[in-house]
N, C-alpha and C positions, 0 to 999 in steps of 0.2 A: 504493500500500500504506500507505504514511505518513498521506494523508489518510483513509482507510477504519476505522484504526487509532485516528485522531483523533475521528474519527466516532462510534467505540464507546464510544472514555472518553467524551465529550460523553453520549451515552448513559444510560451505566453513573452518572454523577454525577449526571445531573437525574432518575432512577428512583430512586437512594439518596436524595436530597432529599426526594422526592414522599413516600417510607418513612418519611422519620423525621419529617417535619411530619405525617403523619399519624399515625403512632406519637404524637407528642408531642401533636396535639390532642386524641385517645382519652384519655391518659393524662391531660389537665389536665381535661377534659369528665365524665371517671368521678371526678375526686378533688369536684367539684363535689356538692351538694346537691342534693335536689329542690328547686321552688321550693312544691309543693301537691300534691296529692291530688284527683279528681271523679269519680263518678262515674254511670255513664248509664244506663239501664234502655233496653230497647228493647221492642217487643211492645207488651203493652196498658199500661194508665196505673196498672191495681191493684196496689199494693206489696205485698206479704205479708212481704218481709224492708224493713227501713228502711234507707235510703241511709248513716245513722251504724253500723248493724252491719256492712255491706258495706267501707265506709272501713275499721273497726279492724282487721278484716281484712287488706285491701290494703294498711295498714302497720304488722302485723303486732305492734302494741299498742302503737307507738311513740309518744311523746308527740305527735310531728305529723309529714307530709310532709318537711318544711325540716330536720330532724333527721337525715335518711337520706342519706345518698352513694348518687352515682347505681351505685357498683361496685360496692355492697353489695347489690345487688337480684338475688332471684334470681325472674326472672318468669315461668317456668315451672311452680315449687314454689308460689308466688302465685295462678298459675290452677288448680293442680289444689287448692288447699285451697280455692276461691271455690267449684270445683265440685263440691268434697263436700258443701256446706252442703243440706240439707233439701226449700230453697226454690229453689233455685238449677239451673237446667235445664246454661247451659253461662255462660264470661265470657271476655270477652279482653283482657288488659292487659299495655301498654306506656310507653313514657317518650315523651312530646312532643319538639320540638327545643328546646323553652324551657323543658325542667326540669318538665312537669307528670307525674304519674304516675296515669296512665286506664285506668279500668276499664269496661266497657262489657260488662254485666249483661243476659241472657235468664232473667227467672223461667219456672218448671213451670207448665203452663195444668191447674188442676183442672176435672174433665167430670163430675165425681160425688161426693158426700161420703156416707161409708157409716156405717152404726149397725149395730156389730156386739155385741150383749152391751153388754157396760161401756166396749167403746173407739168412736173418732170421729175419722176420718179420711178426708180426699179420695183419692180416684184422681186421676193427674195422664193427661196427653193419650197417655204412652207406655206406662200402663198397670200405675206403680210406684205403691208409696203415698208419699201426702206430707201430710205433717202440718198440722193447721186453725194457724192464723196470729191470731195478736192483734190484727193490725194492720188486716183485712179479711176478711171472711167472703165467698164466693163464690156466684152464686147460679146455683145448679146442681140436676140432681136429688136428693133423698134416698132414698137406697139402702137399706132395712132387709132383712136375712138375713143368710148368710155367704157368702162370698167363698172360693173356695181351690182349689187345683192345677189341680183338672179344670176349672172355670168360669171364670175369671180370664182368661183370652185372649179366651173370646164374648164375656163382659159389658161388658171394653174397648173390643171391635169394636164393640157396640151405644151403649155411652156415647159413643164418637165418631164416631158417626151422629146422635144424639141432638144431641152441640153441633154439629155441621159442617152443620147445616140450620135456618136461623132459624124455622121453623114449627114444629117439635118443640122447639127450646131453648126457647120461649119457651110452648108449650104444658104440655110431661110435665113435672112439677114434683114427684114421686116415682115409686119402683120398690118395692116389695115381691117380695121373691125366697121363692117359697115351698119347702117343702119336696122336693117331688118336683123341684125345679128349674125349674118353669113360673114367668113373671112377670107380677106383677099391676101396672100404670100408673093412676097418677091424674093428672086433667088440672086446670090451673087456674080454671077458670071457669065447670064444667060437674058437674053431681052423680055423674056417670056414671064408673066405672072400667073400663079397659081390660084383657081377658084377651087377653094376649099368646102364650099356651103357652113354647115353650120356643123359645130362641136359636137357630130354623132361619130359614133366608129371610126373613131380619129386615128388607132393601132392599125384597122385594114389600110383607112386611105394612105396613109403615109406609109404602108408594105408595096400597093397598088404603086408609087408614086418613086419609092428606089426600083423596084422592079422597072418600071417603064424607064428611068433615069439611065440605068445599067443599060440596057440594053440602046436607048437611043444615042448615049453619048458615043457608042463606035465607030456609028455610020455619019455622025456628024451634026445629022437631022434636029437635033435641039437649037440649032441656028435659025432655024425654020419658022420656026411654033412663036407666036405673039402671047397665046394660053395654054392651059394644063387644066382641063376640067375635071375635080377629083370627086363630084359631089355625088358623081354614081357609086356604087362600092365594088360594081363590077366588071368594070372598065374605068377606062381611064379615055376621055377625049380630048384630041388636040386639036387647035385654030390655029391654020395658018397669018 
């Protein structure tokens, strides 16, 4: 009984030990500074926001990193104001074990920049808007018509058909959204526009529309055509 007793105090003192060195290295480790600030972008390489707006952010106007106690961080409140910003899709920041304070940044991928009246803005890949950028202009299609309640879910699904297929990103280099809501496509390199009709069976039309591409660009024949009428799903016809 006496040894079992003995056993627990032994116990019971190296577990209070374990408690208060680590109590006390928390306690000396938060009275410490940061020693810096970095931040990382991930995704593509195009900046739209600058790595110096994201830092003032991240320490929250303070003269520098080295100025802040690590206690005084609150990195929660830190991410959600990184991912209120405009440009900013989502971020994650934490403290190093050496004192640095990292952020690590996913901007918004714009699929479309729209000309609506007097305003000019991207559509980002989720389908929000996000604002044209100083720093870099994207090169995506231009969108001209409006945009609004009822259309805004197709036009997304179609803008991101449009970038998620390197044969259309790199060919449709505008949309024209007409009134009755049918869309009209211009292609880069060819005199010819594209009558799309309206946001139905968008996957067939634009199967219909490389198929037809493929095979007419051999014979040259796409010199030819003024239109591309894709609005059948079963054909494909062209005006000279």
């Amino acid at each position: 009984m006496k040894l079992f007793n003995w056993i627990n105090i032994r116990l019971i003192l190296i577990f209070g030990l374990v408690l208060f060195l680590y109590s006390f290295a928390q306690h000396r480790n938060g009275n410490r500074n940061l020693r810096k600030s970095t931040v990382v972008f991930v995704g593509e390489n195009t900046l739209f926001v600058k790595p110096e707006t994201v830092n003032k952010l991240l320490i929250e106007n303070k003269k520098d990193a080295s100025s802040i106690r690590k206690d005084e961080l609150d990195l929660n409140k830190i991410e959600k104001t990184l991912d209120a910003q405009d440009m900013i899709e989502k971020s994650d920041v934490f403290v190093s074990i050496d004192g640095v304070l990292k952020a690590t940044v996913k901007q918004k991928t714009p699929i479309a920049r729209i000309y609506d009246g007097d305003r000019s803005f991207y559509i980002d890949y989720e389908g929000n808007k996000m604002p044209l950028s100083d720093n870099f202009t994207a090169r995506v299609p231009l969108v001209s018509g409006a945009i609004n309640e009822k259309n805004n879910e197709d036009l997304a699904t179609l803008f991101r058909t449009i970038y998620d297929d390197a044969f259309l990103k790199k060919n449709i280099i505008a949309i024209q959204i007409m009134p009755n809501g049918s869309l009209k496509m211009f292609n880069r390199n060819y005199n010819y526009f594209i009558d799309f009709g309206r946001t139905m069976n968008v996957d067939k039309k634009f199967r219909n529309y490389k198929a037809f591409f493929q095979k007419a660009v051999l014979d040259s024949s796409l010199y030819k055509y003024t239109k591309i009428d894709l609005r059948f799903t079963e054909q494909v016809v062209c005006t000279k």
